[in-house]
Backbone bond lengths (Angstrom), bond angles and torsions (degrees), N, CA, C in turn:
res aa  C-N    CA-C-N  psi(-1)  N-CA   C-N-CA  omega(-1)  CA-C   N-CA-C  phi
1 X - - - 1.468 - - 1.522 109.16 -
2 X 1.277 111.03 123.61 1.563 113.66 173.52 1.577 123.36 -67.79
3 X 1.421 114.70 126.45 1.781 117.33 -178.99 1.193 124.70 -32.70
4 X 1.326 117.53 -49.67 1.446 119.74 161.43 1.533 104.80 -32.72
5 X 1.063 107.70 -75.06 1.481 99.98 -156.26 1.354 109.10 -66.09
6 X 1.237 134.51 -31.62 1.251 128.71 176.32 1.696 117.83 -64.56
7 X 1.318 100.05 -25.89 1.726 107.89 144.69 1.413 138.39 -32.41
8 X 1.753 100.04 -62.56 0.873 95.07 -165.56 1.558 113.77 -92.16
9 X 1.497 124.80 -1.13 0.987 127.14 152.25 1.462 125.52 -63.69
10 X 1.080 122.61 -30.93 1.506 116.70 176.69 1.453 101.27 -87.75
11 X 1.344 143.87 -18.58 1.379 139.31 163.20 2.097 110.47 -59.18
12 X 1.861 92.99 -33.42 1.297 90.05 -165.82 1.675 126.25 -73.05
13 X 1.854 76.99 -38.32 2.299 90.39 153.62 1.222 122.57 -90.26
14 X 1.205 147.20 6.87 1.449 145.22 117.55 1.635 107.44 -29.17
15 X 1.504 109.69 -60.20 1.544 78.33 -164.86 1.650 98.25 -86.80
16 X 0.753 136.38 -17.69 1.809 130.13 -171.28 1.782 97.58 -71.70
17 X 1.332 125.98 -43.28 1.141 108.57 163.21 1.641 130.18 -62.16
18 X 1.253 128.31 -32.63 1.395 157.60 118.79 1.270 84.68 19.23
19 X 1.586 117.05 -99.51 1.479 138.86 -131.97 1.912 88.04 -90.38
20 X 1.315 123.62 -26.81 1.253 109.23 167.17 1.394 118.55 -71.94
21 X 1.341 129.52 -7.33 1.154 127.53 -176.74 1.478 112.55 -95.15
22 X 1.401 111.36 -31.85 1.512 106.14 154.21 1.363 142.96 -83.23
23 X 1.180 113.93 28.29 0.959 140.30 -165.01 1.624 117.76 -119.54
24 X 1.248 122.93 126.53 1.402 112.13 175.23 1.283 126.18 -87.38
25 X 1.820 118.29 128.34 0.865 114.54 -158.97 1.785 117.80 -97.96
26 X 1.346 103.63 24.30 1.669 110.95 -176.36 1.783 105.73 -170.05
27 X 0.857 117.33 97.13 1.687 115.83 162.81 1.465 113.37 -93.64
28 X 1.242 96.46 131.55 1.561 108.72 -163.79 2.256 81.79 -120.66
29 X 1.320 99.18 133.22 1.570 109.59 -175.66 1.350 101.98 -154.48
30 X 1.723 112.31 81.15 1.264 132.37 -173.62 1.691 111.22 -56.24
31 X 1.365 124.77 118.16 1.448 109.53 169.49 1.038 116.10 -142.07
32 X 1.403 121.62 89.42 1.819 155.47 -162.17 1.677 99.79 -62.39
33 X 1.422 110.57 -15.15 1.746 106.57 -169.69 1.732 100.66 -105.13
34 X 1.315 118.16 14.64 1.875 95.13 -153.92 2.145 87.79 -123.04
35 X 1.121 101.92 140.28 1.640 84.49 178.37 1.547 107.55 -97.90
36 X 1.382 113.86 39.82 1.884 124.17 148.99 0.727 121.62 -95.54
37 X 1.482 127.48 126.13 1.598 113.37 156.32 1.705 102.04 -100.01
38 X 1.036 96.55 130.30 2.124 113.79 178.11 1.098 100.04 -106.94
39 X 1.543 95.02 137.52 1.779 113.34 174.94 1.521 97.00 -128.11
40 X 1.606 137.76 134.99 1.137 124.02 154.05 1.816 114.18 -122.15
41 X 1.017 130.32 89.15 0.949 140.56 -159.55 2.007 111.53 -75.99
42 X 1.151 143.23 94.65 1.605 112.22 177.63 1.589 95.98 -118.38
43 X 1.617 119.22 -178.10 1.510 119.39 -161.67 1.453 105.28 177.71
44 X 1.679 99.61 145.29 1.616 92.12 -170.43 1.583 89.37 -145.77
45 X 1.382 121.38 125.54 1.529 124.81 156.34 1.283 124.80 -118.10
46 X 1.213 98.87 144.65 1.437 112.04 -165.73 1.864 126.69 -102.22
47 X 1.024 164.43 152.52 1.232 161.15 175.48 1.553 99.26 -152.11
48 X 1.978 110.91 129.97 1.645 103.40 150.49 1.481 106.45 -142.63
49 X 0.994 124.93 -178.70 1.348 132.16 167.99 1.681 100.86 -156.46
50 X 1.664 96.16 144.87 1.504 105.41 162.72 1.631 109.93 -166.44
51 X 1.292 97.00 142.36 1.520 113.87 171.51 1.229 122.17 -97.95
52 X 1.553 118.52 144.88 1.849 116.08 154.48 1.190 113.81 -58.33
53 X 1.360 127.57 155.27 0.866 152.13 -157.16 1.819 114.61 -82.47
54 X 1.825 115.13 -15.67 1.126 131.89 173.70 2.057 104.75 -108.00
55 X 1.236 130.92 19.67 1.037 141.62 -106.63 2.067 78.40 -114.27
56 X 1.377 137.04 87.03 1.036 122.26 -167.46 1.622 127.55 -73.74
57 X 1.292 111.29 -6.31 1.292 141.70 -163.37 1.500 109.64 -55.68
58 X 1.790 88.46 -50.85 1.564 109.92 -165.71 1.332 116.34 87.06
59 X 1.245 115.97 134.08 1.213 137.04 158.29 1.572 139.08 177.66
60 X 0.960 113.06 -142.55 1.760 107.04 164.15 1.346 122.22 -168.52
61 X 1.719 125.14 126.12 1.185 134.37 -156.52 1.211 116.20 -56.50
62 X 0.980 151.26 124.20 1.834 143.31 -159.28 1.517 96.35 -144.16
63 X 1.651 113.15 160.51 1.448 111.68 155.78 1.254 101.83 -147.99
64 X 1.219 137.00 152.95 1.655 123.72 177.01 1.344 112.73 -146.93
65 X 1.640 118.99 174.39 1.685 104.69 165.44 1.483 100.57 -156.41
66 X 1.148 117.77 145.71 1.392 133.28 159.57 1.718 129.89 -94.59
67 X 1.549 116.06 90.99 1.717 110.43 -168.43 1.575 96.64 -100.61
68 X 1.508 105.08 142.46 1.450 120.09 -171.73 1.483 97.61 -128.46
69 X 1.415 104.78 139.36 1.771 103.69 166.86 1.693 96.65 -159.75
70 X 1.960 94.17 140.18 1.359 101.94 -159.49 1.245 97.40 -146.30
71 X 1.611 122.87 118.34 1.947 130.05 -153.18 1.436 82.36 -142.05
72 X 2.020 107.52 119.04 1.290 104.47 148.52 1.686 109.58 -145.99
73 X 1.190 104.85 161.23 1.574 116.41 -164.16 1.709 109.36 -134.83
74 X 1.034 89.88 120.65 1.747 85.70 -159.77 1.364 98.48 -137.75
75 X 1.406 124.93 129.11 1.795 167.99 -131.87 1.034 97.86 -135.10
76 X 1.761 125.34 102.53 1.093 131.14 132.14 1.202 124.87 -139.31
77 X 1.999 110.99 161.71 1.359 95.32 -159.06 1.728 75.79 171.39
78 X 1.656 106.84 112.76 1.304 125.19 153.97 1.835 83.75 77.18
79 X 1.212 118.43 -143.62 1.433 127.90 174.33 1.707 118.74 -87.46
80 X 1.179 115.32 0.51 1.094 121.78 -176.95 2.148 99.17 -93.40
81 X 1.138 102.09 170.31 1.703 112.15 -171.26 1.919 104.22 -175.68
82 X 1.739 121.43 143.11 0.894 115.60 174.49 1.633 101.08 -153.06
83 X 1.276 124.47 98.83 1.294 126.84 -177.79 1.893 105.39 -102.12
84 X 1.626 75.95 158.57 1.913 100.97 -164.64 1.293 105.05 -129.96
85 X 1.428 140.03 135.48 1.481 142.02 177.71 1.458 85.54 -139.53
86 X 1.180 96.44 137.21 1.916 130.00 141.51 1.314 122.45 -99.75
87 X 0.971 147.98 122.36 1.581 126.39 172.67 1.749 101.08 -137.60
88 X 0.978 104.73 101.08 1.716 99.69 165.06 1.464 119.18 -106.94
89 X 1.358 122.16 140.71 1.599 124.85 144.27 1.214 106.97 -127.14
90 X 1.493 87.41 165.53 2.134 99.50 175.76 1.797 89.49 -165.37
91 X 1.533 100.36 149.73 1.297 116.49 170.55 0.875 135.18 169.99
92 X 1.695 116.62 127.16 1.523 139.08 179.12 1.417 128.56 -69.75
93 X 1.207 118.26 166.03 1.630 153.88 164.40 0.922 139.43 -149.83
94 X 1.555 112.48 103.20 1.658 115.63 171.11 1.211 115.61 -75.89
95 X 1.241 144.25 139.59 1.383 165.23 168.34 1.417 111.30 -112.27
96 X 1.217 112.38 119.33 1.559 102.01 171.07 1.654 117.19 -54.60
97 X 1.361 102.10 138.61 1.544 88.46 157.09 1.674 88.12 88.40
98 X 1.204 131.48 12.79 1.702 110.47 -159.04 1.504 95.05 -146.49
99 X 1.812 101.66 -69.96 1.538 104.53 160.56 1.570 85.20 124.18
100 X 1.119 119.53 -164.09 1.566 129.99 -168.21 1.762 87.94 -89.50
101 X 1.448 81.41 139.10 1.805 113.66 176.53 1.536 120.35 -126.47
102 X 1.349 139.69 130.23 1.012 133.70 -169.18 1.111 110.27 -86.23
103 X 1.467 150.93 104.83 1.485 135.70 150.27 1.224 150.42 -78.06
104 X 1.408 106.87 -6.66 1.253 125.11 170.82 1.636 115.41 -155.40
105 X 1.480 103.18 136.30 1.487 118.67 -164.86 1.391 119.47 -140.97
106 X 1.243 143.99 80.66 1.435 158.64 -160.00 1.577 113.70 -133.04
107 X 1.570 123.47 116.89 1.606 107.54 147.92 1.782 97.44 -150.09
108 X 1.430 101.98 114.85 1.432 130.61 -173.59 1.547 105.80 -101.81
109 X 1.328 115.82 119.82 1.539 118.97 174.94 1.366 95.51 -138.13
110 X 1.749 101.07 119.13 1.584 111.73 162.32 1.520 121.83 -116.73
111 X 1.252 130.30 144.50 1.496 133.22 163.66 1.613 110.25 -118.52
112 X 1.271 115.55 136.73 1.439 131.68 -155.87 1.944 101.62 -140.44
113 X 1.730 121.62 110.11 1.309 109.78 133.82 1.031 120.69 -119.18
114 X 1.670 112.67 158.53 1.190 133.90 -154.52 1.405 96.47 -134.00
115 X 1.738 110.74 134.68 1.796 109.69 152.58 1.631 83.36 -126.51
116 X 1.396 95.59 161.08 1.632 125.55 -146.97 1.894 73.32 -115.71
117 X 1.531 88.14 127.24 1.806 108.18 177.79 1.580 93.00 -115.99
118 X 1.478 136.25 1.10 1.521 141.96 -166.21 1.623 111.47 166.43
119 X 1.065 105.74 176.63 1.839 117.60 167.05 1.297 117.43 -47.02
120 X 1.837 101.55 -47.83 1.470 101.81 -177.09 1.557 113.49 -123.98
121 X 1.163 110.66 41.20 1.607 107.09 -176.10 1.742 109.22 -156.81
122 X 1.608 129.13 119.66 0.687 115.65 -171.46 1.738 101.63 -124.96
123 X 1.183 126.58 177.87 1.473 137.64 164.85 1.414 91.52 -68.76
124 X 1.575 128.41 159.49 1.313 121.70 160.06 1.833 98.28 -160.93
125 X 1.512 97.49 129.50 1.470 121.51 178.36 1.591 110.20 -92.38
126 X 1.316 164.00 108.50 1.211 131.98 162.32 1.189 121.59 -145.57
127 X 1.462 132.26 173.33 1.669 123.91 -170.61 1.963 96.54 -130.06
128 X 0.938 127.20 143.93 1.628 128.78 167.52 1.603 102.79 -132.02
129 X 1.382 88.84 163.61 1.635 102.34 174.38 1.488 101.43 -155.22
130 X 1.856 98.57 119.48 1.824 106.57 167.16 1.393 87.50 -124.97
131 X 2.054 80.76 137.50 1.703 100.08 167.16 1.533 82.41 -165.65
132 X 1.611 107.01 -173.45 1.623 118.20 -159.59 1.271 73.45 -114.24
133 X 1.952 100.07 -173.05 1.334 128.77 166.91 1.341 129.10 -84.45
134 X 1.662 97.36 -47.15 1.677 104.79 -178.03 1.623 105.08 -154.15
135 X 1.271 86.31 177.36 2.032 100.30 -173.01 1.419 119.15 -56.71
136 X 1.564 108.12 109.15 1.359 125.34 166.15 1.563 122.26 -78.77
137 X 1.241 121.11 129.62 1.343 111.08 -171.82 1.569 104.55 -146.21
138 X 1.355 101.18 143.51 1.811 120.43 174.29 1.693 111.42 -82.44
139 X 1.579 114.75 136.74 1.318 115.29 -171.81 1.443 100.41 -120.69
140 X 1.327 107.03 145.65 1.803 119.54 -179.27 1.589 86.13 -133.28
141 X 1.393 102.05 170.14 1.158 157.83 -164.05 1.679 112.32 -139.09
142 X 1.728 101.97 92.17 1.744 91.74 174.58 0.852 127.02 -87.61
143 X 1.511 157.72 -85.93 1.226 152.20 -107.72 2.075 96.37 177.88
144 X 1.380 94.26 -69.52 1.316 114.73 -174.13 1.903 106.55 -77.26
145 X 1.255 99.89 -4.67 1.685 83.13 171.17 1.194 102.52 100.98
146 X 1.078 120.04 -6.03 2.019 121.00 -167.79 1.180 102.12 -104.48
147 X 1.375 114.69 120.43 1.533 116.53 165.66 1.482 135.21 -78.42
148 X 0.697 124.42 112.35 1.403 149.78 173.23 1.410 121.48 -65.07
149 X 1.672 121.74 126.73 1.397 133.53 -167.05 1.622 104.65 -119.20
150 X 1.762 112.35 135.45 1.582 109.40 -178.90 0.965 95.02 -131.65
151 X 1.427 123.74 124.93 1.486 126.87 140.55 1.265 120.80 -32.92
152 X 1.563 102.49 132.15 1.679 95.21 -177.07 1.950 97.92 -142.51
153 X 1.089 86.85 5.00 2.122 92.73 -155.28 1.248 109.85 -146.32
154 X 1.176 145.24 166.77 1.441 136.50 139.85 1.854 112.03 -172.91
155 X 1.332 121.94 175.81 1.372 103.79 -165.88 1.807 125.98 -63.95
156 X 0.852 108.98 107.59 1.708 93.40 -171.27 2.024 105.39 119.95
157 X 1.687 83.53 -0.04 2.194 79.00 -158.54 1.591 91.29 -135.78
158 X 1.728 120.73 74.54 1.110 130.45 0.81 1.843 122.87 -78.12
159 X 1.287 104.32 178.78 1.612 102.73 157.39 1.884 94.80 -171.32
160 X 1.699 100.45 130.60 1.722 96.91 -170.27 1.608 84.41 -111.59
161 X 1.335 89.01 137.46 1.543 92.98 172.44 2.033 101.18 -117.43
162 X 0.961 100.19 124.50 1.584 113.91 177.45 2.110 106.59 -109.05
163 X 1.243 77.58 139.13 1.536 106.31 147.07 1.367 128.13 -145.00
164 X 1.577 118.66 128.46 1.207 145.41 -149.57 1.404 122.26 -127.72
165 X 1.314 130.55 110.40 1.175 106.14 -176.68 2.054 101.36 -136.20
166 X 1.141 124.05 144.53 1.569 139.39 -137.43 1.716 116.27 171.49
167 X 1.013 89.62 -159.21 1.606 125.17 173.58 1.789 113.23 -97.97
168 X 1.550 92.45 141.15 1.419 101.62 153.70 1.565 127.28 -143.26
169 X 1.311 117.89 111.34 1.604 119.12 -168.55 1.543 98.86 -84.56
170 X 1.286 110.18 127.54 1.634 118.10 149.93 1.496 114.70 -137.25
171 X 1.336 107.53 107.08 1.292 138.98 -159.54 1.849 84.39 -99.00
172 X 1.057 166.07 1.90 1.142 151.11 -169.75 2.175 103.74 -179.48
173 X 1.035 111.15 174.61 1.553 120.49 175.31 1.434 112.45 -79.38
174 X 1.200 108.94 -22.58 1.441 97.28 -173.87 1.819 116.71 -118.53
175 X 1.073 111.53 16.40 1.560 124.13 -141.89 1.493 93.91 -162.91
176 X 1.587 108.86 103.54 1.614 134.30 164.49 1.428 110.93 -132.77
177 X 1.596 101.86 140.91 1.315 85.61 161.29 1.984 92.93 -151.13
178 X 1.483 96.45 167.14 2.065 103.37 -146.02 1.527 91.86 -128.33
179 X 1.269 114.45 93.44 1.384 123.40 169.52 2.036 119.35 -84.50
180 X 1.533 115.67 108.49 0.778 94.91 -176.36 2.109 98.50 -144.72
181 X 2.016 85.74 126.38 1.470 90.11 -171.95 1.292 114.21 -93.56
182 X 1.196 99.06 23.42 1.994 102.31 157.22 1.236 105.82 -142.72
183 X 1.156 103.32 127.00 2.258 115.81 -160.21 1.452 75.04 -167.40
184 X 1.510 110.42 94.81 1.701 105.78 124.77 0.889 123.14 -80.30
185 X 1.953 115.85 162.08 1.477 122.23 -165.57 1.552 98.77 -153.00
186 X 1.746 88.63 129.91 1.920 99.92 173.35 1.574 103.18 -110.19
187 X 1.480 102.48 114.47 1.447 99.98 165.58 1.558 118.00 -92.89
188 X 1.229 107.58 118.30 1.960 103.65 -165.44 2.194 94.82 -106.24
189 X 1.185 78.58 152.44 1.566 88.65 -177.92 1.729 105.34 -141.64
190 X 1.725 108.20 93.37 1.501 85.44 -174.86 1.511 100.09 -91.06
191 X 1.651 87.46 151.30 1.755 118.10 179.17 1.522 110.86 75.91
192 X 1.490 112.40 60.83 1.785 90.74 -155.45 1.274 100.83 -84.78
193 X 1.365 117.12 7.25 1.760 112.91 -177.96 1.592 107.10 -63.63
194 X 1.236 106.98 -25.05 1.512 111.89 -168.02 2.121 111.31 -81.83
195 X 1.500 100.98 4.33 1.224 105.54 165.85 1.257 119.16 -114.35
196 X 1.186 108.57 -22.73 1.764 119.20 176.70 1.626 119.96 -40.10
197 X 1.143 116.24 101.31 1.864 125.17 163.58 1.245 111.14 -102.71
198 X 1.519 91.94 168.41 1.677 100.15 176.31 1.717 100.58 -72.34
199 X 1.229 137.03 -30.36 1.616 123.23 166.64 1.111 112.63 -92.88
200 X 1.321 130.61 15.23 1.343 121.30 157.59 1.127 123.86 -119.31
201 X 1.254 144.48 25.44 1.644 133.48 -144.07 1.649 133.02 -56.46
202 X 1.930 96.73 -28.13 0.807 88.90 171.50 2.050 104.41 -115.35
203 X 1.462 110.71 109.82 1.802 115.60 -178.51 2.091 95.41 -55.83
204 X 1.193 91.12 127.80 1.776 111.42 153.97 1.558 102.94 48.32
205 X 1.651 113.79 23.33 1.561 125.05 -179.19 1.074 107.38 94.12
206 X 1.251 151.49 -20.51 1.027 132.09 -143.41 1.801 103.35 -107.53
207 X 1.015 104.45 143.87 1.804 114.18 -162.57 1.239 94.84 -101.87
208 X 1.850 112.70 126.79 1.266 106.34 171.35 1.348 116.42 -84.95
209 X 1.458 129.67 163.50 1.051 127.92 27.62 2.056 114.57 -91.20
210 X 1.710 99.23 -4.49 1.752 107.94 177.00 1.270 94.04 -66.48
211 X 1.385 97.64 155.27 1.362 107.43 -173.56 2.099 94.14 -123.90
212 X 1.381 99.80 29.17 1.594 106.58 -161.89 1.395 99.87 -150.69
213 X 1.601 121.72 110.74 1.397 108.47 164.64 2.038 109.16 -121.71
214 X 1.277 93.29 117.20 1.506 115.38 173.88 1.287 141.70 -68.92
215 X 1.367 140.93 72.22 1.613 159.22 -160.17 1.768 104.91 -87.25
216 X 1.409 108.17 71.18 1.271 120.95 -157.72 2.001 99.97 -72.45
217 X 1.735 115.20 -37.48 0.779 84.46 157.04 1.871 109.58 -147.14
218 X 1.586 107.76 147.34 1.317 156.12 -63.47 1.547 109.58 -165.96
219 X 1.119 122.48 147.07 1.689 126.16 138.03 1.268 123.48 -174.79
220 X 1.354 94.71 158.33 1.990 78.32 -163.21 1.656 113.26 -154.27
221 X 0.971 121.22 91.47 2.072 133.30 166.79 1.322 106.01 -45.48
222 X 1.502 108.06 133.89 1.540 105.59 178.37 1.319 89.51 -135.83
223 X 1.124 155.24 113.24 1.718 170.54 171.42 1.595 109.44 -106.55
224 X 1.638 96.80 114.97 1.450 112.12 167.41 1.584 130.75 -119.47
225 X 1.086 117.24 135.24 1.783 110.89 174.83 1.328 102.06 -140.77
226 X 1.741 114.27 146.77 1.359 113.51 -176.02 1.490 84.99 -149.88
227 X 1.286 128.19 106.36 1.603 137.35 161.95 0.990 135.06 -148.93
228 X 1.281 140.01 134.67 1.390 148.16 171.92 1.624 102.74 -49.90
229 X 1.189 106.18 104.43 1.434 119.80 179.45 1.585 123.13 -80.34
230 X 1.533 108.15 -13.29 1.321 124.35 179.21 1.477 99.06 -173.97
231 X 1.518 113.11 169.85 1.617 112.75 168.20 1.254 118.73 -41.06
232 X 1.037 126.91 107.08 1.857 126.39 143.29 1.584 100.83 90.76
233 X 1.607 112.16 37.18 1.532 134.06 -168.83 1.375 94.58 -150.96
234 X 1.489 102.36 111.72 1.766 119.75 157.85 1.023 110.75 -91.87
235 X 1.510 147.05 152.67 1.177 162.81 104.11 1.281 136.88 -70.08
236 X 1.545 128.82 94.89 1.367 118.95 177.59 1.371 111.27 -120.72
237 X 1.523 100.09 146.23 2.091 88.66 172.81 1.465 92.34 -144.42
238 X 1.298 114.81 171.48 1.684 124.45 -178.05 1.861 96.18 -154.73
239 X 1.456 101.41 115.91 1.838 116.80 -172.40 1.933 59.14 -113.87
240 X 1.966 65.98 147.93 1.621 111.55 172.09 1.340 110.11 -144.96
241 X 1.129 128.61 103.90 1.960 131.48 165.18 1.129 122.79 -100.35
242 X 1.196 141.62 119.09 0.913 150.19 123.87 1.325 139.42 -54.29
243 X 1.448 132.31 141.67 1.618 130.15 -156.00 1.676 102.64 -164.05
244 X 1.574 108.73 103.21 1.891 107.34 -176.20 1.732 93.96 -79.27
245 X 1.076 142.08 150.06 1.159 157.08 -141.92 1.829 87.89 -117.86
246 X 1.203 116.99 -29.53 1.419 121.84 -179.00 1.457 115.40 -92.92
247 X 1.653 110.07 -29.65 1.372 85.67 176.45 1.790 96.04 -127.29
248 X 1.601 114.55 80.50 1.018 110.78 -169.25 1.348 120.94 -98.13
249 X 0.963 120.12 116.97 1.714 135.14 -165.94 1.235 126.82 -154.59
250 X 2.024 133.98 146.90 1.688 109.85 -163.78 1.860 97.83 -50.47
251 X 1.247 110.70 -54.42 1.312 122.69 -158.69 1.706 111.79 -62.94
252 X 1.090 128.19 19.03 1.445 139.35 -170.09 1.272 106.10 -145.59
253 X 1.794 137.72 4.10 0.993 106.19 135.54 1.497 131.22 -106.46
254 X 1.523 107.14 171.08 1.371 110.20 179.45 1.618 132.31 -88.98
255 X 0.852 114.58 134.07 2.083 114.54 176.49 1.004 106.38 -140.09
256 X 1.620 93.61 143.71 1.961 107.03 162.41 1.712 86.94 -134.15
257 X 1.372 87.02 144.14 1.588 107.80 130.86 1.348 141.88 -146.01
258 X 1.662 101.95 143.13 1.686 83.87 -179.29 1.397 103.08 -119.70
259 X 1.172 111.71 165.94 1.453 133.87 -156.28 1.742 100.46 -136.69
260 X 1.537 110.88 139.76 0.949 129.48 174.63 1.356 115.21 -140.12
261 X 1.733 114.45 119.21 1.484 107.35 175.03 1.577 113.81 -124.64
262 X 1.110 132.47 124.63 1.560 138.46 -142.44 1.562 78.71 -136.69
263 X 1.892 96.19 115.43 1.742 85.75 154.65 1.637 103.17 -133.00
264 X 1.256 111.02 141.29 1.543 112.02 -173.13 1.613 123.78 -77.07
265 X 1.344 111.06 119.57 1.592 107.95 170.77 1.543 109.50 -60.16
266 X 1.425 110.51 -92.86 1.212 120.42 169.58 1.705 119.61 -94.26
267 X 1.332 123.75 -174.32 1.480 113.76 150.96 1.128 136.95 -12.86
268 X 1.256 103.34 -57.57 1.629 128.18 178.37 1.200 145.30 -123.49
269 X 1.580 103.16 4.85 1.558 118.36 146.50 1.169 106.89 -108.46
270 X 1.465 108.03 151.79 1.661 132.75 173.86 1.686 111.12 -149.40
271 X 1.680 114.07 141.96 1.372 108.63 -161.94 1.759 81.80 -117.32
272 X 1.456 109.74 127.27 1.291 129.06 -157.78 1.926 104.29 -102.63
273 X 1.450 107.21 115.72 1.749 100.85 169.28 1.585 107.45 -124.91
274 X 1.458 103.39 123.07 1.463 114.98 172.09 1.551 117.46 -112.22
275 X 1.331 109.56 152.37 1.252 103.07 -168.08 1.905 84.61 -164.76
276 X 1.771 104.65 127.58 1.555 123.03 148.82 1.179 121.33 -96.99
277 X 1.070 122.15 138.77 1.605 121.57 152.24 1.634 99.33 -116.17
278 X 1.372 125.53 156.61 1.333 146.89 -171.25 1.253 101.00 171.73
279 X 2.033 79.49 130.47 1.630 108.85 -177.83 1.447 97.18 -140.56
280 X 1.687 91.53 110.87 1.675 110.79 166.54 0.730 109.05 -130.23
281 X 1.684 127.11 145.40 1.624 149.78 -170.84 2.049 104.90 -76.23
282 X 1.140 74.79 -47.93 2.054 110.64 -171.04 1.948 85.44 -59.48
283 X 1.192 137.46 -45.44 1.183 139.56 -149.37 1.726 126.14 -121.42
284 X 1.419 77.00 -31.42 1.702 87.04 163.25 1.880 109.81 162.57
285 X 1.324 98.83 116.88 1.329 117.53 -175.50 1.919 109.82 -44.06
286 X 1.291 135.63 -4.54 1.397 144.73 168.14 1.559 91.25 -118.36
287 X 1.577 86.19 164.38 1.471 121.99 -174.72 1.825 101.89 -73.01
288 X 0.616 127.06 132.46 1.613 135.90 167.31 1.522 125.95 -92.71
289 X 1.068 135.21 110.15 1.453 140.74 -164.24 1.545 114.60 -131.21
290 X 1.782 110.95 122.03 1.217 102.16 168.04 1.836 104.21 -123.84
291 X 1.529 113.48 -175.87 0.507 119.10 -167.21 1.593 124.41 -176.84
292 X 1.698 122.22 134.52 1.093 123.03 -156.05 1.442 108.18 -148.27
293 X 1.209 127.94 151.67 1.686 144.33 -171.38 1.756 102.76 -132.50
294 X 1.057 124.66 130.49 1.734 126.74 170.23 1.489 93.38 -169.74
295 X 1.836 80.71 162.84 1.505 115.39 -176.14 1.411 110.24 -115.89
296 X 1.580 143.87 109.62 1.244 132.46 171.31 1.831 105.68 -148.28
297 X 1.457 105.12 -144.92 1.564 110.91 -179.56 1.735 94.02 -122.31
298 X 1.673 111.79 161.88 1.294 120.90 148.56 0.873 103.73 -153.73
299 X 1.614 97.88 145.60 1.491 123.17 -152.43 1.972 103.34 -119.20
300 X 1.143 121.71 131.07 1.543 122.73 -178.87 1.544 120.23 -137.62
301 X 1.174 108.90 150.74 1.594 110.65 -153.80 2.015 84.90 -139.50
302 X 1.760 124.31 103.74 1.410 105.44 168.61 1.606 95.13 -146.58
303 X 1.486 103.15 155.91 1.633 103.09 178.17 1.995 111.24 -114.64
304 X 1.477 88.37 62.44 1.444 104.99 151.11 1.473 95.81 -166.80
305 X 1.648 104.21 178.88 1.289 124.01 174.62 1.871 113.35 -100.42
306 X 0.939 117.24 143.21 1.687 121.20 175.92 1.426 122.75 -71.04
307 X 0.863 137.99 105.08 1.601 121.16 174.85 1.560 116.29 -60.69
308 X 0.974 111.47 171.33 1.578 110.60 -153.08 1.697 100.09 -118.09
């Protein structure tokens, strides 16, 4: 790699750190009269590497990023309650020689009402939807050295849409969890012909030529925690289970969790660790685990304060 350019990359995060530093990295806009509490959460991490071109070490020039954005609006008032989540991530990697790689793929939308049966126990109605953004694909290596790309994913291919209706215990501020033993679930897969193999025939259950398989009845745990686990250390995770009442067995139900650990440099840096695990029968008989490390800013806009 020529100096120049390695210049002008370190000039180019100089100034992006620069402009993150003037920048505020939390507005807190207390409003004691409104029965919302608003969170707007957005976030950007960064990773690069690069070598000279005589560089004996070995390696390979990469740059990548991880963008996170997380919107919730939450309704209460007397015994009644109505909470809202957004949660998106997505994120790339260039590799020389490789081209853009996807590493992270998330967009979670939940709606939640609640009437309050106590302090810590409410009725709870609600509908969610997980699916990605765009086409995930598995790479081989044949014979001749040429690598090879498979569709395996794409937006909508899967996406389970649940409705659930139960209990929800929140025994503390940061720590819920939403038991509900009637959760039907539509797992939709558009175009699933385009996943169909001879060892797979039917992609994520679903039998072609439907492009819709229906688990009418259902149940489904949704467990959340979001806390500062120590100084200047977040911890958040969100478990999701699923359980078909028809084909009920350890090995037939489903879980994810993802995990988020945010610990803050300054104001406005934070060094970001994500990590899934997901175990589906429908998707793959082992547990599935990803996992990611970055350095960037997140930026938040809410009109209350958190208890600690």
């Amino acid at each position: 790699m020529k100096p120049y350019t390695v210049a002008v990359r370190i000039v180019v995060a100089g100034i992006f750190l620069l402009l993150a530093a003037r920048s505020q990295a939390q507005i807190v806009r207390i409003d004691s009269l409104s029965n919302w509490r608003k969170a707007f959460k957005v976030g950007m991490n960064f990773n690069q590497a690069s070598f000279s071109s005589n560089w004996k070490g070995g390696g390979t020039n990469a740059v990548g990023f991880n963008a996170l954005l997380n919107f919730k609006a939450n309704y209460k008032k007397d015994r009644n309650s109505w909470d809202n989540e957004i949660d998106f991530l997505y994120g790339l990697v260039n590799n020389a020689g490789t081209g853009y790689r996807k590493t992270n793929d998330r967009l979670f939308m939940d709606t939640k009402y609640g009437y309050s049966l106590t302090s810590k126990w409410d009725l709870a109605a609600s509908f969610n939807v997980l699916t990605q953004f765009a086409k995930g694909y598995t790479y081989s290596t044949g014979p001749t050295g040429v690598e090879t790309a498979t569709l395996i994913s794409d937006f909508f291919a899967p996406a389970f849409v649940t409705v659930a209706l139960g209990f929800e215990y929140h025994p503390v501020e940061y720590f819920k969890v939403r038991i509900s033993p009637i959760a039907p679930r539509a797992t939709i897969v558009n175009g699933v012909e385009r996943f169909v193999t001879v060892d797979n025939p039917t992609p994520f259950g679903v039998t072609p030529p439907n492009s819709v398989r229906y688990e009418w009845l259902g149940a489904q745990i949704l467990a959340e925690f979001n806390k500062d686990v120590m100084k200047n250390v977040n911890l958040k995770f969100r478990y999701l289970l699923f359980a078909n009442y028809q084909e009920l067995s350890g090995n037939r139900i489903d879980h994810r969790l993802d995990v988020n650990l945010t610990g803050r440099v300054n104001r406005f840096i934070n060094v970001n660790l994500t990590g899934i695990f997901l175990y589906d029968y429908d998707q793959d008989k082992a547990v599935q685990f990803s996992e990611g490390l970055s350095l960037g800013f997140l930026y938040t806009i809410q009109n209350f304060e958190e208890k600690k």
